[in-house]
C-alpha positions in Angstrom: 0.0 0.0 0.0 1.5 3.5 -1.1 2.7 5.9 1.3 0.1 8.9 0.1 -3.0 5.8 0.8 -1.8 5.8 4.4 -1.2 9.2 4.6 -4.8 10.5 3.2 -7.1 7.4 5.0 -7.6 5.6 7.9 -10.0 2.6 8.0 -11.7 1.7 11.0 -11.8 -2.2 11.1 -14.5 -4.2 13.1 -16.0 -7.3 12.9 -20.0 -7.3 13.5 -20.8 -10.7 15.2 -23.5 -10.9 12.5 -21.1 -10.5 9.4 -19.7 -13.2 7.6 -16.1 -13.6 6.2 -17.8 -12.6 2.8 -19.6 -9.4 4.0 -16.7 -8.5 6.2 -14.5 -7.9 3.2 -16.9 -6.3 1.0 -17.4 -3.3 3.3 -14.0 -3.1 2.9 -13.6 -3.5 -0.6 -16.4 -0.9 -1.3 -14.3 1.3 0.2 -11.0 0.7 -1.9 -12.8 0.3 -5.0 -14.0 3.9 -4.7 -10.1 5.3 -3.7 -9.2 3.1 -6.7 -11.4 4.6 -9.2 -12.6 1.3 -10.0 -9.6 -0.3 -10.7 -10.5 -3.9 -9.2 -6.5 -5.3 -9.0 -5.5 -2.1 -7.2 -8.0 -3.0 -4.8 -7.5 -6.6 -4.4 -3.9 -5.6 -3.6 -4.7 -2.8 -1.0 -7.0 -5.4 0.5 -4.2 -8.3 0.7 -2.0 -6.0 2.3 -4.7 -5.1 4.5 -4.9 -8.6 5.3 -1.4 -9.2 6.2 -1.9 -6.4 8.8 -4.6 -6.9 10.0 -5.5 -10.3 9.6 -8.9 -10.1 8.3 -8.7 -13.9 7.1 -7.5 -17.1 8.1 -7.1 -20.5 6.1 -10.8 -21.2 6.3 -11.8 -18.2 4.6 -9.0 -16.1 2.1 -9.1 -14.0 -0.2 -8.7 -16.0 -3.0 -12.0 -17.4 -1.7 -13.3 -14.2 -1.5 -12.9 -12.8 -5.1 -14.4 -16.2 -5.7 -17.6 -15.4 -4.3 -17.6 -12.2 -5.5 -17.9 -14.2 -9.3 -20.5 -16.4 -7.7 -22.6 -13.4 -6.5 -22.3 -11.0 -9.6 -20.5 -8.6 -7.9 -17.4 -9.0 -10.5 -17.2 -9.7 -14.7 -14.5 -10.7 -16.8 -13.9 -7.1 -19.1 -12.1 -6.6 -22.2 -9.9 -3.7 -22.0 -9.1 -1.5 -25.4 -5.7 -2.9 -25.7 -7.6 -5.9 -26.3 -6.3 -7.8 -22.9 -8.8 -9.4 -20.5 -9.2 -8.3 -17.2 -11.7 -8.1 -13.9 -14.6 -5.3 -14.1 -17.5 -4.0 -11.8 -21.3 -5.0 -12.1 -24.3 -2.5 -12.3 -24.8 -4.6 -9.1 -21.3 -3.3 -7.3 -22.0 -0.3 -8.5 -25.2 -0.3 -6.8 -23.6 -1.5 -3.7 -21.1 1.3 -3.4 -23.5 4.3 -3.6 -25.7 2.7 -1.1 -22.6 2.5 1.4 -22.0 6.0 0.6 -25.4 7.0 1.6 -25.3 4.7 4.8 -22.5 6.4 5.6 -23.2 9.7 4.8 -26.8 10.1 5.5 -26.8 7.1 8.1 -29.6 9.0 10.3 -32.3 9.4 7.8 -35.3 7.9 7.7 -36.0 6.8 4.4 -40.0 6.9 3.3 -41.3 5.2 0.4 -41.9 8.3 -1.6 -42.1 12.2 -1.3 -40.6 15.0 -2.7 -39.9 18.4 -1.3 -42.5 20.1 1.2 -43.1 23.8 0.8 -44.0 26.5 3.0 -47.5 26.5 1.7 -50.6 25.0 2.9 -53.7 23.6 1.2 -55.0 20.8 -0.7 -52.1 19.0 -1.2 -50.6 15.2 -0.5 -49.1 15.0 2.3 -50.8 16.2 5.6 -49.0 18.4 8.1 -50.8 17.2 11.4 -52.1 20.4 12.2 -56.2 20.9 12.2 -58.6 24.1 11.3 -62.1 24.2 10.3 -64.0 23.2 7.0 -64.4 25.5 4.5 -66.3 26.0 1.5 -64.3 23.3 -1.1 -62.7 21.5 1.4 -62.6 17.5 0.2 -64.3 15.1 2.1 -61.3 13.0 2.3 -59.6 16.1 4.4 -62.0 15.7 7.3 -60.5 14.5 10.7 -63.5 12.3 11.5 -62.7 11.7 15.1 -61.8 15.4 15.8 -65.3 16.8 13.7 -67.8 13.7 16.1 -65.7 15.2 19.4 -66.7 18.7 18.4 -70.1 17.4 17.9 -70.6 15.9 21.3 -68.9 18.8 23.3 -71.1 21.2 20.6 -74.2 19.5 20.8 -74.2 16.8 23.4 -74.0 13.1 24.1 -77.6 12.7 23.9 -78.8 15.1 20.8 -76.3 13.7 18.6 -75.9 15.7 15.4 -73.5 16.8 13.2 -73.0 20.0 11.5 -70.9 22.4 9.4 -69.7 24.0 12.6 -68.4 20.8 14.1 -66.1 19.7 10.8 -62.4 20.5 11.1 -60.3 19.4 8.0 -56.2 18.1 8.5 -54.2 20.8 6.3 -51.6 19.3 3.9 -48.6 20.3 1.8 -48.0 20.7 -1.4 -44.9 18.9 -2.4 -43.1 20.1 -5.4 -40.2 18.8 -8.1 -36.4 19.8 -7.9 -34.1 19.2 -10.2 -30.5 19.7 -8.9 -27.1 20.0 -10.8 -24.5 18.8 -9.1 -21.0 20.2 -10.1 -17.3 18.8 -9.1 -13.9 20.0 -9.5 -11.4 17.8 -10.5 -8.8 20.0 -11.5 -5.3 18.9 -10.0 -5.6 20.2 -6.8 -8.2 18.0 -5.5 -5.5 15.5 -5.3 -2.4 18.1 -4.1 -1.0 18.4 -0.9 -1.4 14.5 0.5 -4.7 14.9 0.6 -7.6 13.1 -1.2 -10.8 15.0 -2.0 -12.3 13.7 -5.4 -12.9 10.9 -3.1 -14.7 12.3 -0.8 -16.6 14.4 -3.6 -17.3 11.5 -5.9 -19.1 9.4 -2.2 -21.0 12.7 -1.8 -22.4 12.7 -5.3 -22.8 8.8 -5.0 -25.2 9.6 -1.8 -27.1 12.0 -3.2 -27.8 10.4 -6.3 -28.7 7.1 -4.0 -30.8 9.7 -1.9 -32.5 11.1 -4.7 -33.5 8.0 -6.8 -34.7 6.6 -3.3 -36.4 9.2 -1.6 -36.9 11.8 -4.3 -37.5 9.1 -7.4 -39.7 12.5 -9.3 -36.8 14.8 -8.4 -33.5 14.9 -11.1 -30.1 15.2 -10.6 -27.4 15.4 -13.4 -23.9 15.1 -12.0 -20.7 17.3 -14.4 -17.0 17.5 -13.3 -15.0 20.4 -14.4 -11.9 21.1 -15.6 -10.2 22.8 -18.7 -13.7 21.9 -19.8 -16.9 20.8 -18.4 -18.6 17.9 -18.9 -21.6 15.9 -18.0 -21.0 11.9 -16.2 -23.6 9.5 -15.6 -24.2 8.0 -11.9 -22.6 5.2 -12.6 -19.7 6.9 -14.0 -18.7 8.0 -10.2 -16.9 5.1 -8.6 -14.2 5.4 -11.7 -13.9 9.2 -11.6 -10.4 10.6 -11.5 -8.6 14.4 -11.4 -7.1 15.1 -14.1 -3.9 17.3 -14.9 -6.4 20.1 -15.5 -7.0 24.2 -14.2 -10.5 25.1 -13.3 -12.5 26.1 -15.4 -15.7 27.3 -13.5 -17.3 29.0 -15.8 -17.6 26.4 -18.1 -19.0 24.1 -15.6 -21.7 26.7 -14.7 -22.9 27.3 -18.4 -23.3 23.7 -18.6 -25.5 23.5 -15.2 -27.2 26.4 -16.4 -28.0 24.7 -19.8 -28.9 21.6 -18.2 -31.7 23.2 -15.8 -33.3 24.9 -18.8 -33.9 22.0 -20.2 -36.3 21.3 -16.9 -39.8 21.9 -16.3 -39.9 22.1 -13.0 -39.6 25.0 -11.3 -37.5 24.4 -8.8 -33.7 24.8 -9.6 -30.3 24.6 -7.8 -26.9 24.0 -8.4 -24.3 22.5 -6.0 -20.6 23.3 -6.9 -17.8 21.4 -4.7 -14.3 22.9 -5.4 -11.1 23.8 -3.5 -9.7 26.0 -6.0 -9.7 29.3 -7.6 -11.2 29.5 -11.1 -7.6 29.5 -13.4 -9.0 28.9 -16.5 -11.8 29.9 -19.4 -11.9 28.9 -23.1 -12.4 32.4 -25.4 -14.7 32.4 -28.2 -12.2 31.3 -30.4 -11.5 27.8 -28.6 -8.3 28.9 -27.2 -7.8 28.7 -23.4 -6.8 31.6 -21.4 -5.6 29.9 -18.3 -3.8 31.9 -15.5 -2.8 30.2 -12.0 -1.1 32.9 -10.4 -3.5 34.4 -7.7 -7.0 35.2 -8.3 -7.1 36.4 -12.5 -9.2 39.6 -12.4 -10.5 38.7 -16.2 -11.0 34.9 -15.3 -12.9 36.1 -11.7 -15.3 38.8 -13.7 -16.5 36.0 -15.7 -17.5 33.9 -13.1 -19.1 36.4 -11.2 -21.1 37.2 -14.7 -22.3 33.3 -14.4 -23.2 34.1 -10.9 -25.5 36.8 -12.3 -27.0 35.3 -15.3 -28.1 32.3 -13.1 -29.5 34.7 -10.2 -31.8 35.7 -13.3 -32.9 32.5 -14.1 -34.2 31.8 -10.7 -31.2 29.0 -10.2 -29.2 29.4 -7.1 -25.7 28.2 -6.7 -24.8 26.3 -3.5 -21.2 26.4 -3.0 -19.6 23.9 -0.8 -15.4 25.9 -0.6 -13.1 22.8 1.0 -10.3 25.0 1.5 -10.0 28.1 3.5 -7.6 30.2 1.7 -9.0 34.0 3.3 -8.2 35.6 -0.9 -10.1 32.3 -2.1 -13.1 32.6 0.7 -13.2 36.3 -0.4 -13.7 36.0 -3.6 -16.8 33.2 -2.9 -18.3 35.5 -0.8 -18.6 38.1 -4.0 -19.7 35.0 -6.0 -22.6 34.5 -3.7 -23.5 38.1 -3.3 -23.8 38.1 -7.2 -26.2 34.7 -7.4 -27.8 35.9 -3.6 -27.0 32.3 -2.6 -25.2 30.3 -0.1 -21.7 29.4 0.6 -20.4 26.6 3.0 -16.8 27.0 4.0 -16.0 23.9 5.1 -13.3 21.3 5.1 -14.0 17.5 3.9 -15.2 16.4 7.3 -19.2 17.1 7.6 -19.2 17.7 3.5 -22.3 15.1 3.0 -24.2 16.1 5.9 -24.1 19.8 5.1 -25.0 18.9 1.2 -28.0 16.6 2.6 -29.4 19.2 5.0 -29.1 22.1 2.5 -31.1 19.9 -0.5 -34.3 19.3 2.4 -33.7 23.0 3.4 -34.2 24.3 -0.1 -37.9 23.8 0.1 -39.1 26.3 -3.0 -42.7 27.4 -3.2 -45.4 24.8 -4.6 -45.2 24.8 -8.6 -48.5 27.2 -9.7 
């Protein structure tokens, strides 16, 4: 295992008394698949060395019987690489697996329900009640009234013994609207995610992997598109995210906010956001002519105008930009506080520790008002 592994992670190792050898291994093979990008050997050789010190087998269960069963169970497939060499791939199922760790991890206190969307502020005929009671009024549906509540307002109205029931006795349960969202979900993986010893597309990448779990459990009428940004900007599916890498690229911001910003017009729902996740200063935008004009000295003047322009064009559109900053350069926090100002939306300056629970409580926070 490389020095800059141990350096940037720690695993916590424990052994449930309900876990077998199998699932023992897997929770920890979720976890190097994601710092591997996917790359299945890499893992398998993290985890022997793992082994070694931490004895996590013995001869009656090894690894060797472990990748075994992961065959058996569909977890692995035989791939054939472009080089045109064989080698050992990832299922839709592991794939699966690993964004539902992240969100167990991540969002491990929430309740799931079987369906919902976002509540609003506003009250009314809606589908989901609130709890809280008033009285009929003129269009109220029948299927509003609180039957027990309206026949004790009768007796206490009217009497045990004269039973009747009128309009005056009805009270009605109030309920929400709940309306769509469709969320873009932007990360940076320019080269500094990866500088300094210190691992944060992985981090990133299991945020975006719980949301999009979140979101297709809890929120299946919501959208989410996930884009990474670079030089350029670009657009990756979910199941892109366990094998997504930094690049030697700048940051290009402003590309990857005309890209969100294209992608939410494309929506019909009303409701809007975008989530950025960066650590760096924007170095970088591509000129009319397709050149780059790229700059990573300090904050570029030019290069900061034209995010700040994004920032305004998208405050127009009714989108606003959540930005969660993971580093706490003073210039670089400066200049997101301007960025904000400009889309009169939020900023998080935060480091990677609490990243997924501040991105989880901000999406339920941003309740909009119910789609007229």
């Amino acid at each position: 295992m490389n020095n800059e592994f141990k350096k940037g992670f720690y695993f916590k190792l424990y052994e449930s008394p309900f876990q077998s050898p199998f699932e023992k291994l897997f929770e920890v093979f979720k976890e190097l698949i994601t710092y591997t990008s996917g790359d299945f050997d890499e893992a398998i050789d993290w985890l022997r060395q793992l082994d070694n010190e931490y004895k996590l087998t013995d001869s009656s269960y090894t690894i060797d019987d472990f990748i075994e069963d992961l065959k058996k169970k569909g977890y692995i497939k035989e791939v054939l690489h472009d080089d045109g060499s064989t080698g050992t791939g990832l299922t839709a199922k592991t794939e699966r697996a690993i964004r539902q760790q992240a969100l167990d991890q991540i969002f491990g206190n929430l309740k799931r329900s079987g369906n919902g969307n976002h509540k609003t502020k506003h009250t009314g005929t809606g589908d989901e009640h609130t709890g809280e009671l008033r009285e009929f009024q003129f269009g109220d549906g029948l299927e509003q009234i609180s039957l027990t509540e309206s026949l004790r307002n009768s007796q206490i109205n009217n009497g045990v013994d004269n039973f009747q029931l009128t309009e005056r006795d009805l009270v009605v349960e109030d309920t929400q609207f709940k309306s769509q969202m469709s969320t873009v979900l932007m990360i940076d993986i320019s080269h500094s995610m990866i500088l300094y010893g210190e691992d944060r597309i992985t981090p990133a990448k299991k945020v975006a992997m719980a949301l999009a779990e979140l979101i297709t459990t809890k929120y299946p009428k919501d959208s989410l598109d996930i884009l990474v940004f670079g030089n350029d900007a670009w657009t990756i599916s979910i199941r892109d995210l366990p094998y997504l890498k930094v690049g030697p690229y700048h940051t290009n911001t402003v590309a990857g906010l005309q890209l969100a910003m294209d992608l939410l017009r494309r929506k019909r729902n009303t409701n809007k956001q975008i989530f950025m996740i960066t650590d760096g200063k924007p170095s970088c935008v591509r000129e009319k002519d397709g050149e780059y004009y790229m700059n990573s000295n300090g904050l570029d003047q030019y290069i900061v105008n034209k995010c700040y322009s994004q920032a305004q064009q998208a405050r127009k559109l009714h989108i606003p930009i959540t930005t969660f900053m993971i580093a706490n350069d003073p210039y670089l926090q400066k200049f997101i506080n301007r960025f904000t100002l400009e889309n009169q939306g939020k900023a998080f300056y935060t480091g990677l520790k609490g990243l997924g629970e501040m991105i989880f409580e901000d999406y339920e926070n941003n309740r909009k008002k119910r789609i007229k």
